[in-house]
Backbone as a ProteinNet text record, in pm:
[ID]
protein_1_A
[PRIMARY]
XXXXXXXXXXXXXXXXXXXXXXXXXXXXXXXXXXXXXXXXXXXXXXXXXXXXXXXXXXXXXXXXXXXXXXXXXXXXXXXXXXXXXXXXXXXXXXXXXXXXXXXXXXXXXXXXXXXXXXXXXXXXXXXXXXXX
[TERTIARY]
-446.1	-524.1	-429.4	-453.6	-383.9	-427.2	-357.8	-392.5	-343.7	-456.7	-439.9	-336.3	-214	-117.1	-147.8	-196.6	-196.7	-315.8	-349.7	-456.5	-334.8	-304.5	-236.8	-334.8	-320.2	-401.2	-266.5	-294.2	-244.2	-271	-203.7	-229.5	-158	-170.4	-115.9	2.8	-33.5	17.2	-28.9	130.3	118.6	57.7	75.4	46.8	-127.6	-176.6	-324.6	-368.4	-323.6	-419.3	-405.8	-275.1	-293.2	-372.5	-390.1	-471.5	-656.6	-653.7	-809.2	-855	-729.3	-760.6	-679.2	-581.2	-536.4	-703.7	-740.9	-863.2	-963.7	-994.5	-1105.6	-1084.6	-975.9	-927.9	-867.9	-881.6	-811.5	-685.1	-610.4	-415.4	-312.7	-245.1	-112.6	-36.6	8.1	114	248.6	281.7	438.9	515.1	668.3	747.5	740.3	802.8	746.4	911.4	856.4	973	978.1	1103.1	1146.7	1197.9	1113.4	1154.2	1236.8	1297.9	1392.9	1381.2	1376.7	1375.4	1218.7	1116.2	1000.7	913	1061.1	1041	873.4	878.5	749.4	794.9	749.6	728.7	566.1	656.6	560.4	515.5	393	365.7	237.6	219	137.2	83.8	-93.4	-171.9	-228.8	-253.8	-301.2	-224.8	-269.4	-159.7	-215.2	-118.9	-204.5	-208.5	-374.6	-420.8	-478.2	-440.8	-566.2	-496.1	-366.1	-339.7	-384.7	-342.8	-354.5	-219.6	-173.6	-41.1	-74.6	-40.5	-71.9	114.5	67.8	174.3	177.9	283.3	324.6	440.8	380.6	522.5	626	750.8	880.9	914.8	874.6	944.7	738.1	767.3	668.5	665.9	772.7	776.2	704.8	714	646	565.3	497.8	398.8	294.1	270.9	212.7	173.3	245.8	236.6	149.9	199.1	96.3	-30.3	-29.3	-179	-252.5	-206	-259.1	-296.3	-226.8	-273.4	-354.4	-385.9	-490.6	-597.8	-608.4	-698.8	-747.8	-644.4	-666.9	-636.6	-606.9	-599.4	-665.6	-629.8	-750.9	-654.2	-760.6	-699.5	-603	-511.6	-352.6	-371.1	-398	-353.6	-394	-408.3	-419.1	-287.3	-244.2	-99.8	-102.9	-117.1	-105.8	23.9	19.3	137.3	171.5	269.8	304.9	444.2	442.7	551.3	714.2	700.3	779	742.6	792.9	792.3	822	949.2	984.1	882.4	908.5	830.6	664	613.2	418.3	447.7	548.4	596.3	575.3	700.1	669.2	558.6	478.5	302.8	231.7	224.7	137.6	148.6	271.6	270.7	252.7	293.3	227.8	93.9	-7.1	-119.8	-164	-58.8	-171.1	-145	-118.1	-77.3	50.9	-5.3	91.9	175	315.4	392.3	427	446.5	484.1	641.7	678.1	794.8	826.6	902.5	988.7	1056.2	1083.7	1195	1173.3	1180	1151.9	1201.6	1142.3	1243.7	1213.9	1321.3	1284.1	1136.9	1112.3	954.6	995.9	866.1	858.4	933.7	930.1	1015.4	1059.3	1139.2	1225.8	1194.1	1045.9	1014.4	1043.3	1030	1085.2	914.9	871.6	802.3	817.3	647.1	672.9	502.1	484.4	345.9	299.7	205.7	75.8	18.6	1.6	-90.2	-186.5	-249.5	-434	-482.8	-429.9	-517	-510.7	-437.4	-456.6	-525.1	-572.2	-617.7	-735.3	-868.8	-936.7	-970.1	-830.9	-818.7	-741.3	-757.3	-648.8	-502.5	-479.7	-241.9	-334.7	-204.8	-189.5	-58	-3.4	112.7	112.3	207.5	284	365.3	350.3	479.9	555.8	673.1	739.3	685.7	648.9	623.5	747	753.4	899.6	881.5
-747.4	-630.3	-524.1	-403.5	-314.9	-227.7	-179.6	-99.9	44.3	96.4	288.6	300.6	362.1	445.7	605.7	663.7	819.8	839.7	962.8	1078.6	1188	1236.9	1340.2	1416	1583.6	1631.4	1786.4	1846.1	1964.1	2031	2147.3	2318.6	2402.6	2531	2631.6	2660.8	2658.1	2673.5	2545.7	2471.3	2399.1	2460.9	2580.5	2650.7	2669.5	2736	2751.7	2581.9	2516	2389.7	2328.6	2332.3	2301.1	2312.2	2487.8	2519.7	2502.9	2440.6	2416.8	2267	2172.2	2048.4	1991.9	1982.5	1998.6	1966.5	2072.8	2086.8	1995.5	2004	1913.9	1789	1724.2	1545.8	1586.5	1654.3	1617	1590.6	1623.4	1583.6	1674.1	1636	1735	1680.6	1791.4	1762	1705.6	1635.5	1608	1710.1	1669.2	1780.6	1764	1954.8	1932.6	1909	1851.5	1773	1822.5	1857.7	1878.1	1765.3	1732.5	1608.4	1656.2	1746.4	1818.2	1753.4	1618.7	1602.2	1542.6	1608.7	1627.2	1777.8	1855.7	2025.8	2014.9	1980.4	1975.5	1960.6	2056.3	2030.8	1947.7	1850.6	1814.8	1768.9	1724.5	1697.9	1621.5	1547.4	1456.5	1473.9	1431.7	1477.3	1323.2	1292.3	1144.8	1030	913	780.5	691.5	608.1	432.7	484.7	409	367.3	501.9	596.6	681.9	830	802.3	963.7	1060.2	1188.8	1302.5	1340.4	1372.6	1449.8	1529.8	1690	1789.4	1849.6	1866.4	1871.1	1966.2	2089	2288.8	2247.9	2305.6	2352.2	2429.9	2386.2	2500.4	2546.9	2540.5	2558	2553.7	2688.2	2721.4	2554.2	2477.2	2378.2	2278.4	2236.7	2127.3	2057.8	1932.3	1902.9	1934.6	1948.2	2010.9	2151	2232.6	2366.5	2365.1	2265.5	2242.3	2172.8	2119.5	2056.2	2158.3	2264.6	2368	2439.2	2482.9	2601.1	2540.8	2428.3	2376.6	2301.9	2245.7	2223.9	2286.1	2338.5	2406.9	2341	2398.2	2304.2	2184.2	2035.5	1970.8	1822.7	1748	1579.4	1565.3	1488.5	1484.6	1366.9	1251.6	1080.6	1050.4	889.2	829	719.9	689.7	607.1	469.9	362.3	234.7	165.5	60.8	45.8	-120.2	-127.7	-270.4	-296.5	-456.4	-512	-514	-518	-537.5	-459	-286.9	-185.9	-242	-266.5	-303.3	-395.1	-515.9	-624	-585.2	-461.3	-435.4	-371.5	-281	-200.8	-327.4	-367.2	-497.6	-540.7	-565.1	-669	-624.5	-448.3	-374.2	-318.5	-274.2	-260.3	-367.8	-471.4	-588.7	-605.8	-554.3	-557.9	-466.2	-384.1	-249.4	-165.5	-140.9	2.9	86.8	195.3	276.3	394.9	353.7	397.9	549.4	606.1	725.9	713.4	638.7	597.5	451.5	416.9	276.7	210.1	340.5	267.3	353.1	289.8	336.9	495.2	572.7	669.2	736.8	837.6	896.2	947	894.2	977	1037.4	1071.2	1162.6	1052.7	1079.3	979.2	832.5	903.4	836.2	705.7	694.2	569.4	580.9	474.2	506.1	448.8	539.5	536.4	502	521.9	532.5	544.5	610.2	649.5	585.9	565.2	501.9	624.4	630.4	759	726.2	852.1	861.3	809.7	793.7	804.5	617.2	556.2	399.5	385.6	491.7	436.4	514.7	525.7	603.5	737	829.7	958	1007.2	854.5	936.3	894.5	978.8	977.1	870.4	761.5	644.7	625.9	650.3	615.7	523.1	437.4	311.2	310.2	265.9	315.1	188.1	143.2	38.4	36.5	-79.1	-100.2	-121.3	-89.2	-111.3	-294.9
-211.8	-172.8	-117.4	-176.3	-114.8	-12.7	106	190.2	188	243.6	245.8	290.6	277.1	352.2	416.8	284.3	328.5	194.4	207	159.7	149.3	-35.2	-29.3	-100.5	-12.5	-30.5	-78.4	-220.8	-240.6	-180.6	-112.8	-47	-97.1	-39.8	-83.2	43.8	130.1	274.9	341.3	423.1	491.8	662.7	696.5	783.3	815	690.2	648	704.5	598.5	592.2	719.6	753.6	926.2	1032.9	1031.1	1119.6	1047.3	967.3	927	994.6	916.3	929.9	1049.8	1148.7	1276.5	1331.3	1391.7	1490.2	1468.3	1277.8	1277.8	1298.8	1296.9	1282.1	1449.3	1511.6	1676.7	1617.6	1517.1	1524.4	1528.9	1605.7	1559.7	1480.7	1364.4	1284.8	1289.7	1257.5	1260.6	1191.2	1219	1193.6	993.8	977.4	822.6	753	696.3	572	438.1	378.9	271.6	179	34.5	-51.8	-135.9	-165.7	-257.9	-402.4	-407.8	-535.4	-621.9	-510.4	-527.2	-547.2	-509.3	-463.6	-406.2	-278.2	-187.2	-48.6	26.7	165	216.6	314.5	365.8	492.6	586.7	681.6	675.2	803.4	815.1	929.4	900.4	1039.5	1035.7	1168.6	1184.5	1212	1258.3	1259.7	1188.4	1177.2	1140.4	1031.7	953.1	795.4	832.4	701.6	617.2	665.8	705.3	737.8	638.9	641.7	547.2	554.9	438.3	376.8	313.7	352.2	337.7	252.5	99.7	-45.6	8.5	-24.7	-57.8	-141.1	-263.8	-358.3	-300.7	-350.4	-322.3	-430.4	-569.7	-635.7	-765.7	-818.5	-925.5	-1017	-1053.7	-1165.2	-1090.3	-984.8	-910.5	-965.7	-977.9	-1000.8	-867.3	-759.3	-658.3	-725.6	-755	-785.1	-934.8	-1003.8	-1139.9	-1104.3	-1048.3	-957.2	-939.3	-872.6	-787.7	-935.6	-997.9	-1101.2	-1173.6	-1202.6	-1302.2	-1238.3	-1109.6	-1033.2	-867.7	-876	-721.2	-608.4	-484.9	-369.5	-376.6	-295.9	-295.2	-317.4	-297.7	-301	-419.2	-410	-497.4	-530.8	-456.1	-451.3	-352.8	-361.7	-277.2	-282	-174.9	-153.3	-74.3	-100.2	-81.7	-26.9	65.1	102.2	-0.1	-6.3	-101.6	-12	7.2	63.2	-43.1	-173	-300	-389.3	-344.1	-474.2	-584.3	-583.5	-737.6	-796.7	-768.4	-787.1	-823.5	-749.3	-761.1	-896.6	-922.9	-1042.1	-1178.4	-1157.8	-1307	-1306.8	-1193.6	-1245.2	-1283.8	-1198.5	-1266.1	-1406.4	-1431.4	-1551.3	-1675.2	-1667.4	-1724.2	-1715	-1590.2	-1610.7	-1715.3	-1724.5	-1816.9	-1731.9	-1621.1	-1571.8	-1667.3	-1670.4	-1691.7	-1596.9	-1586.9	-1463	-1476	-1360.9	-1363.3	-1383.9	-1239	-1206.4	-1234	-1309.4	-1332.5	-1216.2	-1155.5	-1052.9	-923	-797.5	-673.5	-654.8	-612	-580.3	-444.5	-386.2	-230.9	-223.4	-116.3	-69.3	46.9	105.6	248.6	343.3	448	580.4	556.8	431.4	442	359.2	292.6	224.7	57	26.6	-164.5	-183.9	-312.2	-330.7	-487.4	-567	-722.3	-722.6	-823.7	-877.6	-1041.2	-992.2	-1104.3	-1182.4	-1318.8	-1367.9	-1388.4	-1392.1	-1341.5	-1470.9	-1563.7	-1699.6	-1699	-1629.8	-1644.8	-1498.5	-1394.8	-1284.4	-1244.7	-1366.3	-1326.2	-1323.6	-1313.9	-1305.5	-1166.7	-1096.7	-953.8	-976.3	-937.6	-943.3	-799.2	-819.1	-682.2	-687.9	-576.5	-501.2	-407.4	-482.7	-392.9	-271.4	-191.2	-42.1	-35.6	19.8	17.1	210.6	197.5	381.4	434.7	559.2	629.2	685.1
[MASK]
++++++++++++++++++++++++++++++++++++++++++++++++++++++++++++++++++++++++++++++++++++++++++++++++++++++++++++++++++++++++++++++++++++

């Protein structure tokens, strides 16, 4: 069974969406982070299971930024934590998943991540987190 990690949610402004969703969830943001080889800034409101990660493109090519132009702000993924990235990678794809990512790569703070595509999971992008 897998557990919630985070709620990524696309924006336009990490600033905007802050001051919307901040107040309503009672959180303050953590400091905001640059994935460079995600071209996305990002930040996180909440602790524990079910945070929110609030995406901003840096860069027009993004997939964040292509999210945005063809669906608009709004829920991105949902992200699961797994003890054995690699290892959830080979089963699932043997199940029939079809991978975004083959192989772990940098996520936000610092975790390696890898993504599931929507078209073998329903329609939602799901991201894997490696648990510490």
């Amino acid at each position: 069974m897998l557990r919630l990690d985070h709620v990524g949610i696309a924006v336009e402004s990490l600033d905007r969406a802050t001051a919307v969703l901040g107040p309503l969830l009672g959180a303050e943001p953590t400091a905001v982070e640059e994935v460079h080889g995600q071209r996305v800034r990002v930040l996180f409101l909440g602790d524990g299971d079910g945070r929110l990660e609030l995406l901003e493109a840096t860069s027009p090519d993004s997939a964040i930024a292509r999210h945005i132009e063809r669906r608009g702000a709004g829920l991105h993924h949902l992200a699961f934590r797994v003890t054995d990235l690699a290892g959830a990678l080979r089963r699932l794809e043997a199940a029939g998943y079809q991978l975004v990512d083959r192989e772990p790569r940098p996520g936000a703070g610092g975790h390696m991540v890898a993504f599931l595509h929507p078209r073998s999971t329903g329609g939602v992008l799901i991201e894997l987190v490696q648990a510490d």
